[in-house]
TITILUM-385042 format. One record per atom (N, C-alpha, C): residue number from 1; chain; x, y negated, z negated. Coordinates in steps of 0.02 Angstrom, whole numbers, plus 50000, padded with zeros to 5 digits. Atoms other than C-alpha are relative to their C-alpha. Layout:
! TITILUM-385042
+------+-------+-------+-------+-------+
: resi : chain :    xx :    yy :    zz :
+------+-------+-------+-------+-------+
:  NUM :     A :     X :     Y :     Z :
...
+------+-------+-------+-------+-------+
! end
This chain:
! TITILUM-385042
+------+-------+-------+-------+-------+
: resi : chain :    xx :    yy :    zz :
+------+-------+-------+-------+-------+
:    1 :     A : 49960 : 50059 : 50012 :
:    1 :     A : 53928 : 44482 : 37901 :
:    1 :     A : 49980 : 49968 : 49934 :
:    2 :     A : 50020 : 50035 : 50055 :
:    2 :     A : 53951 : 44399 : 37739 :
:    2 :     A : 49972 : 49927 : 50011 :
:    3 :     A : 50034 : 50067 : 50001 :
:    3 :     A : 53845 : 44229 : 37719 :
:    3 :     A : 50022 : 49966 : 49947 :
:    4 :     A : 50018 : 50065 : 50054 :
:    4 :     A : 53868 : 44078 : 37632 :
:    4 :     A : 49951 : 49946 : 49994 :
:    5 :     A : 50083 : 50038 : 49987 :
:    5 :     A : 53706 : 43996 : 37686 :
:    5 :     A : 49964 : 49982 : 49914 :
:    6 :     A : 50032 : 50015 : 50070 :
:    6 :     A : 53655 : 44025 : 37504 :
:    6 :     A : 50023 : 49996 : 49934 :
:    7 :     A : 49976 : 50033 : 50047 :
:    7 :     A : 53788 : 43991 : 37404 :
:    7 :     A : 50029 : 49924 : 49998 :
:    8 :     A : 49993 : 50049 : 50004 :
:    8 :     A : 53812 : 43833 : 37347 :
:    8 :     A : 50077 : 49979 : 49939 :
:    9 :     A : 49935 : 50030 : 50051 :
:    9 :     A : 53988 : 43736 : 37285 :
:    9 :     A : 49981 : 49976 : 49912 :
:   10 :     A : 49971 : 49980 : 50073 :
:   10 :     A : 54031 : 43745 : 37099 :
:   10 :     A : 49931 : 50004 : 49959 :
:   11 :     A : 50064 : 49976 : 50012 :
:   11 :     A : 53871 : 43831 : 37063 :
:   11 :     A : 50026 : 50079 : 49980 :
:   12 :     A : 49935 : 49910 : 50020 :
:   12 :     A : 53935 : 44010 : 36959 :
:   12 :     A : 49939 : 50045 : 50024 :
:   13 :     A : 50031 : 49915 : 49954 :
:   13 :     A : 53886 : 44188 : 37041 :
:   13 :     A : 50061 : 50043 : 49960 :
:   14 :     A : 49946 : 49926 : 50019 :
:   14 :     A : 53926 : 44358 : 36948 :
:   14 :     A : 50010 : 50021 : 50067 :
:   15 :     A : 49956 : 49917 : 49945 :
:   15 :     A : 54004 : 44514 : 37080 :
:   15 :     A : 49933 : 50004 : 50011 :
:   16 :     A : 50057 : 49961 : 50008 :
:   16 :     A : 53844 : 44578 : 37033 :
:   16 :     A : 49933 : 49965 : 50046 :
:   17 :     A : 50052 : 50051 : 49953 :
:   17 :     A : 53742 : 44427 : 37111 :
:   17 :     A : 50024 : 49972 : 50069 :
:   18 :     A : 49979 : 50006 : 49965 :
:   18 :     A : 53844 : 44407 : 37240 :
:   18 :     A : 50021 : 50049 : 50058 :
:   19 :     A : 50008 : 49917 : 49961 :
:   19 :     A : 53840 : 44594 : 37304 :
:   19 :     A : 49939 : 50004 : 50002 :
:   20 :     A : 50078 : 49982 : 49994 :
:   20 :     A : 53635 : 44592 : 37298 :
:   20 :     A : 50004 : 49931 : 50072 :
:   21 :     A : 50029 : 50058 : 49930 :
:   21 :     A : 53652 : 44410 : 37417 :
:   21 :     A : 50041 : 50023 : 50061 :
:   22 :     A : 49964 : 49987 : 49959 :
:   22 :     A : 53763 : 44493 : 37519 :
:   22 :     A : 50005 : 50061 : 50042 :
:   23 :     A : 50033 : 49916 : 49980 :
:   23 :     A : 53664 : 44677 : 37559 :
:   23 :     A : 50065 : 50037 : 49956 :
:   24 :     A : 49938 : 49961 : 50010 :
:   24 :     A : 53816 : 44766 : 37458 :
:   24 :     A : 49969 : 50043 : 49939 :
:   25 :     A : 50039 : 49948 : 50044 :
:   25 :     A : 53746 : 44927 : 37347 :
:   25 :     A : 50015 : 49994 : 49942 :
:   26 :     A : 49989 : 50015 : 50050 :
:   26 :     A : 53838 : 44870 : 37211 :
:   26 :     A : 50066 : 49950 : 49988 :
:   27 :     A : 49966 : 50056 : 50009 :
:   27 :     A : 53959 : 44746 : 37134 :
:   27 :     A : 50095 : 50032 : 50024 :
:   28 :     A : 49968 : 49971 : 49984 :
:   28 :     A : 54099 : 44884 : 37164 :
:   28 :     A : 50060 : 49989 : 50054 :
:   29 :     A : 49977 : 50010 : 49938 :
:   29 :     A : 54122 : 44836 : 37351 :
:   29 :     A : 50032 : 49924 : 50011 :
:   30 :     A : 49976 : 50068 : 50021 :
:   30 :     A : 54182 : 44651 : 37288 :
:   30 :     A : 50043 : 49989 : 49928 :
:   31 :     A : 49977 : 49988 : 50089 :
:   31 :     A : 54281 : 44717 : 37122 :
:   31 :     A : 50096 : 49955 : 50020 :
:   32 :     A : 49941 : 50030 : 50016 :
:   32 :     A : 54443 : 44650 : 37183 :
:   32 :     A : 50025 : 49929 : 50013 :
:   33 :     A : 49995 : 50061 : 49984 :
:   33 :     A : 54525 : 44493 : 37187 :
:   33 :     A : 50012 : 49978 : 50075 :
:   34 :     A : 49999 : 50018 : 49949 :
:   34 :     A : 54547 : 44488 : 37370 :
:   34 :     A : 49958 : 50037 : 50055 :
:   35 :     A : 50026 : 49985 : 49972 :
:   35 :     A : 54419 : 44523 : 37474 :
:   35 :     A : 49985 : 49982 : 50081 :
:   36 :     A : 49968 : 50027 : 49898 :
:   36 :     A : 54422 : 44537 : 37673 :
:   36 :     A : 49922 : 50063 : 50040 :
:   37 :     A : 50058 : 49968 : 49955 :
:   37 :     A : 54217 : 44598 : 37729 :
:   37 :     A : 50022 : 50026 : 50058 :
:   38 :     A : 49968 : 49963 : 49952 :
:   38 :     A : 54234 : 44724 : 37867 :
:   38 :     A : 49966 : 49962 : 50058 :
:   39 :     A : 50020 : 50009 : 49938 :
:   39 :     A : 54214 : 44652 : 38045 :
:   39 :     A : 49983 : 49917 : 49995 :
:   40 :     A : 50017 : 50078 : 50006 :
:   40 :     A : 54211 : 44457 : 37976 :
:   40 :     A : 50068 : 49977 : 50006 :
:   41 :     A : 49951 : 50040 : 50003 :
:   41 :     A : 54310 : 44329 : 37990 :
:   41 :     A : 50017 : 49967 : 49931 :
:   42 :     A : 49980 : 50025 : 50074 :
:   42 :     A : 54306 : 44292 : 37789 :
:   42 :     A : 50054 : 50030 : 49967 :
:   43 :     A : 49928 : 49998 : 50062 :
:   43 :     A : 54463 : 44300 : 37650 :
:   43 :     A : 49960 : 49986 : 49946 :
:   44 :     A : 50043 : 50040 : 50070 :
:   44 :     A : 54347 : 44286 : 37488 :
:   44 :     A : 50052 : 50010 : 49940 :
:   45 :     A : 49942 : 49996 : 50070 :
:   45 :     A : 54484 : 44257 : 37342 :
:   45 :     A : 49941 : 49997 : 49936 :
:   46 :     A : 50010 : 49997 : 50075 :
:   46 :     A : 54427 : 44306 : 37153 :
:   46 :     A : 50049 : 49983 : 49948 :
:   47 :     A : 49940 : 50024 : 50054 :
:   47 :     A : 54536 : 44212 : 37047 :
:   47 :     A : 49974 : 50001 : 49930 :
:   48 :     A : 50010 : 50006 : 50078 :
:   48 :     A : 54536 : 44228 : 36844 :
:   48 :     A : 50048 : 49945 : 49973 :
:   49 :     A : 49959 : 50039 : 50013 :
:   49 :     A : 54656 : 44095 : 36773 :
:   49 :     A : 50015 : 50050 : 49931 :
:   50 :     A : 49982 : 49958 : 50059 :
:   50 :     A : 54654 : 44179 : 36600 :
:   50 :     A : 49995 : 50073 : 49992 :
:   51 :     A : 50022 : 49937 : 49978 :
:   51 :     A : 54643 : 44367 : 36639 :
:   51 :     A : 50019 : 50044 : 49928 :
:   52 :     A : 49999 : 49978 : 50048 :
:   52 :     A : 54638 : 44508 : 36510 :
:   52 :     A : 50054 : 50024 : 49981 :
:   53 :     A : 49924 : 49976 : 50001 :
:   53 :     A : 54788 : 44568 : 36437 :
:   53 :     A : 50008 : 50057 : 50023 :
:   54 :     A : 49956 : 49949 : 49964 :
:   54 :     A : 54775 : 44734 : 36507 :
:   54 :     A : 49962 : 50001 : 50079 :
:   55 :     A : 49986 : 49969 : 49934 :
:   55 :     A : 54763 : 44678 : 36681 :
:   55 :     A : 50084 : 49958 : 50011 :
:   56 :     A : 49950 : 50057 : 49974 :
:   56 :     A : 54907 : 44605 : 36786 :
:   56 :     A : 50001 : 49938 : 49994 :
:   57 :     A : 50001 : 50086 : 50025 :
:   57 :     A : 54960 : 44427 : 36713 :
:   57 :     A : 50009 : 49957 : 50071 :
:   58 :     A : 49972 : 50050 : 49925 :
:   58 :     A : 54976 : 44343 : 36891 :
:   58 :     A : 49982 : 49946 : 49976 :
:   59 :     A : 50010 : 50057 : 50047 :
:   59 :     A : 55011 : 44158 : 36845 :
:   59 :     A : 49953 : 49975 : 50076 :
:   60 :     A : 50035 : 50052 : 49978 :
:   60 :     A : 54857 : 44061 : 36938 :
:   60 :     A : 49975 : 49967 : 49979 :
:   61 :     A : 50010 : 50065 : 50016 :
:   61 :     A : 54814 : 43902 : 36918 :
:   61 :     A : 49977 : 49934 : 50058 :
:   62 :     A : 50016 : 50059 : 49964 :
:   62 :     A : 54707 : 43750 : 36981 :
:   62 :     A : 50037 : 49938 : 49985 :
:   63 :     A : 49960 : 50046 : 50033 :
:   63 :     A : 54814 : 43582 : 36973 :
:   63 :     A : 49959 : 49964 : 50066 :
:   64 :     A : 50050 : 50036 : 49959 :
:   64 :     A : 54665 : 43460 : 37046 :
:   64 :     A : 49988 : 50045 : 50047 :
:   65 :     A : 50040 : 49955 : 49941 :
:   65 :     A : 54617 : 43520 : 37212 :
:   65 :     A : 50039 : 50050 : 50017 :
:   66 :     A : 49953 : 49952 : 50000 :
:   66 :     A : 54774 : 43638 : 37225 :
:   66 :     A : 49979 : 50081 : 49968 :
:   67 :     A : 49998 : 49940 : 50023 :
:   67 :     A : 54772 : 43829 : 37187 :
:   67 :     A : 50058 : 50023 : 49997 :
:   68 :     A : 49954 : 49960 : 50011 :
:   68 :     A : 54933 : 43906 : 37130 :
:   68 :     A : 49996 : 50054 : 49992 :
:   69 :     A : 50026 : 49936 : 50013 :
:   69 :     A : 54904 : 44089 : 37161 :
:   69 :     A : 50047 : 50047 : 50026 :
:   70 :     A : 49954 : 49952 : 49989 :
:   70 :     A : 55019 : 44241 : 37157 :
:   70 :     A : 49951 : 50061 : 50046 :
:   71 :     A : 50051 : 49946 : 49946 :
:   71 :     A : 54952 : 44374 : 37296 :
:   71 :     A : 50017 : 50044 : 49948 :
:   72 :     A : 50001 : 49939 : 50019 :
:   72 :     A : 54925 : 44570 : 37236 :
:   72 :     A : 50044 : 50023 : 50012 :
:   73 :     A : 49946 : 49959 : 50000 :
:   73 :     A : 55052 : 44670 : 37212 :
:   73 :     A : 50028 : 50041 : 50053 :
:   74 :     A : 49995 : 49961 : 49945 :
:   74 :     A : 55009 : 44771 : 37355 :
:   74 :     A : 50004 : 49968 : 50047 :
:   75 :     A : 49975 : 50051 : 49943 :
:   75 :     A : 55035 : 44604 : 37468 :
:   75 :     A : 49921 : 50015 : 50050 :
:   76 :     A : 50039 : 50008 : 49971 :
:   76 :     A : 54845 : 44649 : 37523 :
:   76 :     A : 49987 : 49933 : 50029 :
:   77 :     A : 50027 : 50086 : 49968 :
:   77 :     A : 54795 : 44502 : 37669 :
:   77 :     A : 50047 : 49946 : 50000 :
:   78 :     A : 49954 : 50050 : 49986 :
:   78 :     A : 54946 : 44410 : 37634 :
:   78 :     A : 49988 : 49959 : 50055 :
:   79 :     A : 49983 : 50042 : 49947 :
:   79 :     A : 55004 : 44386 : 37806 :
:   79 :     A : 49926 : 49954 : 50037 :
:   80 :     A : 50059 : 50025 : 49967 :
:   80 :     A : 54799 : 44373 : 37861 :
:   80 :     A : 50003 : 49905 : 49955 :
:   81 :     A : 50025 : 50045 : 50007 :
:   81 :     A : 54789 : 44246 : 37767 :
:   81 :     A : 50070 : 49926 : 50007 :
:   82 :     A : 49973 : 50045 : 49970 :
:   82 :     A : 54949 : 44154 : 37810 :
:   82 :     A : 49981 : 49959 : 50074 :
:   83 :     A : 50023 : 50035 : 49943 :
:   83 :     A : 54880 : 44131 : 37973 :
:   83 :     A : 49940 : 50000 : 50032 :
:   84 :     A : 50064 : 50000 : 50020 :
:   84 :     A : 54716 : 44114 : 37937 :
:   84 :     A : 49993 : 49942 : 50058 :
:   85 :     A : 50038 : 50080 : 49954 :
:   85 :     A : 54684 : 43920 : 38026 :
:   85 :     A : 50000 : 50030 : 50075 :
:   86 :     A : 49977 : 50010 : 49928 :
:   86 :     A : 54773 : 43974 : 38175 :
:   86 :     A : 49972 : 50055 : 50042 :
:   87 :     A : 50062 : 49976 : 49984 :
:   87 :     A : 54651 : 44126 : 38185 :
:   87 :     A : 49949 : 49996 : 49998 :
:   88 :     A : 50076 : 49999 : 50022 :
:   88 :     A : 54502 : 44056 : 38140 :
:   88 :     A : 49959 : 50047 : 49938 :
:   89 :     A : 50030 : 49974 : 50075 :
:   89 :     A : 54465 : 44147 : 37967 :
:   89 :     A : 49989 : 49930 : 49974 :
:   90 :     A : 50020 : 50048 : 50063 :
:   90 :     A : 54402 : 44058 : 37836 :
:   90 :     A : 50005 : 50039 : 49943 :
:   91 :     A : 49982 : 49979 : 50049 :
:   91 :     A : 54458 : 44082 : 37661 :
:   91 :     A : 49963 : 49955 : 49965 :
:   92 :     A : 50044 : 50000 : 50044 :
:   92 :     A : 54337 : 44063 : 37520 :
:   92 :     A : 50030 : 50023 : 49927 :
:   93 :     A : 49969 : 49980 : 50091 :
:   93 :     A : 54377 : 44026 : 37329 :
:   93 :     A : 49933 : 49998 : 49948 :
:   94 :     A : 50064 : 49990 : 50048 :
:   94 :     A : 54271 : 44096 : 37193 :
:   94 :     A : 50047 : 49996 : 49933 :
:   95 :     A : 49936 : 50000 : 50059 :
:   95 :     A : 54384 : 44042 : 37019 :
:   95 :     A : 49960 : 49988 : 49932 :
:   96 :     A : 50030 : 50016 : 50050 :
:   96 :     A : 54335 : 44043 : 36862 :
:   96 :     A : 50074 : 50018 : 49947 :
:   97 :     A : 49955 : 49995 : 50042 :
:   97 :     A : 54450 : 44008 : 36700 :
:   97 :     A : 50003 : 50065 : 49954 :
:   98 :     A : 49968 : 49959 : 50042 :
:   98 :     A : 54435 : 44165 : 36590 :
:   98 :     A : 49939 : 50059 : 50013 :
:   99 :     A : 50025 : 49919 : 49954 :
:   99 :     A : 54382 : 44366 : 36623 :
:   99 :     A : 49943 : 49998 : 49947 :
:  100 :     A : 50045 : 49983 : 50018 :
:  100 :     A : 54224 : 44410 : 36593 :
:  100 :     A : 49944 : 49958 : 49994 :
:  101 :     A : 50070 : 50034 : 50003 :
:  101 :     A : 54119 : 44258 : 36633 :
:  101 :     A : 50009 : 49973 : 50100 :
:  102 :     A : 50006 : 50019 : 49947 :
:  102 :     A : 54035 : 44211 : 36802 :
:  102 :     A : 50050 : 49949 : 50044 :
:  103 :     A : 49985 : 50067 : 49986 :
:  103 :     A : 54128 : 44125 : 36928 :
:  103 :     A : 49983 : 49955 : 50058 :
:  104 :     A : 50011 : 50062 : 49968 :
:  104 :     A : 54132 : 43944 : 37011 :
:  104 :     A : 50013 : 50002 : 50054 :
:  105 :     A : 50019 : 50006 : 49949 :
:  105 :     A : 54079 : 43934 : 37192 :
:  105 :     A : 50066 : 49944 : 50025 :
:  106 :     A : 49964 : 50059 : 49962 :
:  106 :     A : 54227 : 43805 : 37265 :
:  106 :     A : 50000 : 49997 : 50063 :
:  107 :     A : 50023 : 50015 : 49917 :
:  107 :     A : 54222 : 43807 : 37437 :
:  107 :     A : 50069 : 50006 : 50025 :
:  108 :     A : 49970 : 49970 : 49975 :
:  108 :     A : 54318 : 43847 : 37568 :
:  108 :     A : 50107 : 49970 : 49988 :
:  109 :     A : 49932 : 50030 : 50010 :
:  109 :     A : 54515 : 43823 : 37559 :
:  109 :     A : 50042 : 50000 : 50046 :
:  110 :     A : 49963 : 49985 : 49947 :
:  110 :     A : 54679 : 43808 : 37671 :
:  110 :     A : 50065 : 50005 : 49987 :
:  111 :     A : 49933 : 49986 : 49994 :
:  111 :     A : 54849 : 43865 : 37653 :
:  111 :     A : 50052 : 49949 : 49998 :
:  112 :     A : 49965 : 50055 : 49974 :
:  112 :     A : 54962 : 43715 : 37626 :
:  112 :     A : 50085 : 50036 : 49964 :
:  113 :     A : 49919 : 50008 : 50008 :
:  113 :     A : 55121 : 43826 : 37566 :
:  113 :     A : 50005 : 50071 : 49991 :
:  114 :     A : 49985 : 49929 : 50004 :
:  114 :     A : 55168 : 44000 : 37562 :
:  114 :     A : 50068 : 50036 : 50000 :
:  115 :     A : 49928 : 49969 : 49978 :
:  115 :     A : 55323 : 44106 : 37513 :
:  115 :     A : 49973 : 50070 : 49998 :
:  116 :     A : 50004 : 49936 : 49970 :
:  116 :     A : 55305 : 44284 : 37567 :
:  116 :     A : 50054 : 50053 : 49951 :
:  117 :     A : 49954 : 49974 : 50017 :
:  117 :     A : 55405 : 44401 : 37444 :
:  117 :     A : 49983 : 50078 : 50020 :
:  118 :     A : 50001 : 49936 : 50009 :
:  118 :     A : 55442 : 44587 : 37432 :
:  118 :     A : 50023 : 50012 : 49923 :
:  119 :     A : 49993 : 49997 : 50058 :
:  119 :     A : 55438 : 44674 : 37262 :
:  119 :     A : 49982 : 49966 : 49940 :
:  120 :     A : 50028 : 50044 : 50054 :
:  120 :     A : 55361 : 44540 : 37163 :
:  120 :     A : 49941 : 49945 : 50056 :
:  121 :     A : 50027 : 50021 : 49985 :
:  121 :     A : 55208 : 44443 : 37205 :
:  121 :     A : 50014 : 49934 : 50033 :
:  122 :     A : 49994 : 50064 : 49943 :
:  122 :     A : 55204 : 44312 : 37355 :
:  122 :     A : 49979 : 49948 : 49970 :
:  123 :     A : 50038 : 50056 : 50037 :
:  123 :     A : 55155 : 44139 : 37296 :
:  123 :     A : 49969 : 49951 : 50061 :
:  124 :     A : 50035 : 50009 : 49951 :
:  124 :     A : 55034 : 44037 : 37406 :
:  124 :     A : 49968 : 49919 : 49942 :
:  125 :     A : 50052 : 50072 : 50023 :
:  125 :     A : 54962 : 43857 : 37359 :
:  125 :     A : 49935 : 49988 : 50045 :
:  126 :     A : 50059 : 50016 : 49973 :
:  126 :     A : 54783 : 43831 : 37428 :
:  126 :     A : 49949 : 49938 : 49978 :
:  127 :     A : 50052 : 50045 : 50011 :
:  127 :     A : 54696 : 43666 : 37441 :
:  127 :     A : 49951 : 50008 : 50040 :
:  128 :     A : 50069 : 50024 : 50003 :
:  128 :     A : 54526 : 43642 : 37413 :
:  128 :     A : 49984 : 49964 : 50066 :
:  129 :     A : 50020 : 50057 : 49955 :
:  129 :     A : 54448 : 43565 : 37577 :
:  129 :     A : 49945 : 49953 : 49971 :
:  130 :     A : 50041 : 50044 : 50023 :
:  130 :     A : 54347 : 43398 : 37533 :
:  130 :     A : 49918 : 50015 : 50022 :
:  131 :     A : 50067 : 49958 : 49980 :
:  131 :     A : 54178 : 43434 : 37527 :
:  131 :     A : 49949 : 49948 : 50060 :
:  132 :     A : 49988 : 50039 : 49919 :
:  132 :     A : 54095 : 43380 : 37707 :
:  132 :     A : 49923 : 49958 : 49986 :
+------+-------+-------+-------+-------+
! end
């Protein structure tokens, strides 16, 4: 099971440091932006805001405590994470503004809007829960 015992909110963690706190052999097993640990109840989102030009431009964006985030192409976790509350997951944001530097620990989030597409990326707003 993944832990968060020892990460701490908007405190930055590479892949790389975040796959050693997490027993994972290398940063590999956390390379994509949506991550769903086997046999947990976690959703760990990797958001880039400014991503490189040769990956996929998906427009995300923080607007205050809000996340504007287009799902993967492949609609990985979508639906999990549409009904995330009402299963008891927890979804986890790790965001940082531009590729290739560590990112910011935010803490856990919740689903406040979701459209579901086919053929073009779903869009999903996620606020920030207040920190407890």
């Amino acid at each position: 099971m993944v832990s968060f015992a020892r990460i701490v909110p908007n405190q930055h963690y590479s892949r790389k440091e975040l796959a050693s706190l997490w027993g994972y052999r290398s940063y590999q097993a956390i390379a994509r932006g949506v991550v769903t640990p086997k046999g947990d109840n976690k959703i760990i989102l990797f958001v880039t805001q400014d991503k490189q030009s040769s990956s996929e431009q998906y427009r995300d964006y923080l607007v205050g405590a809000v996340l504007h985030w287009e799902g993967p192409n492949d609609h990985f976790a979508e639906e999990r994470m549409q009904c995330a509350q009402r299963q008891g997951d927890e979804i986890h944001l790790f965001y940082r503004e531009k590729h290739h530097s560590d990112f910011v620990y935010m803490g856990q989030v919740d689903v406040v809007g979701c459209t579901l597409l086919t053929g073009r990326p779903s869009r999903f707003e996620l606020q920030l829960r207040a920190a407890e």
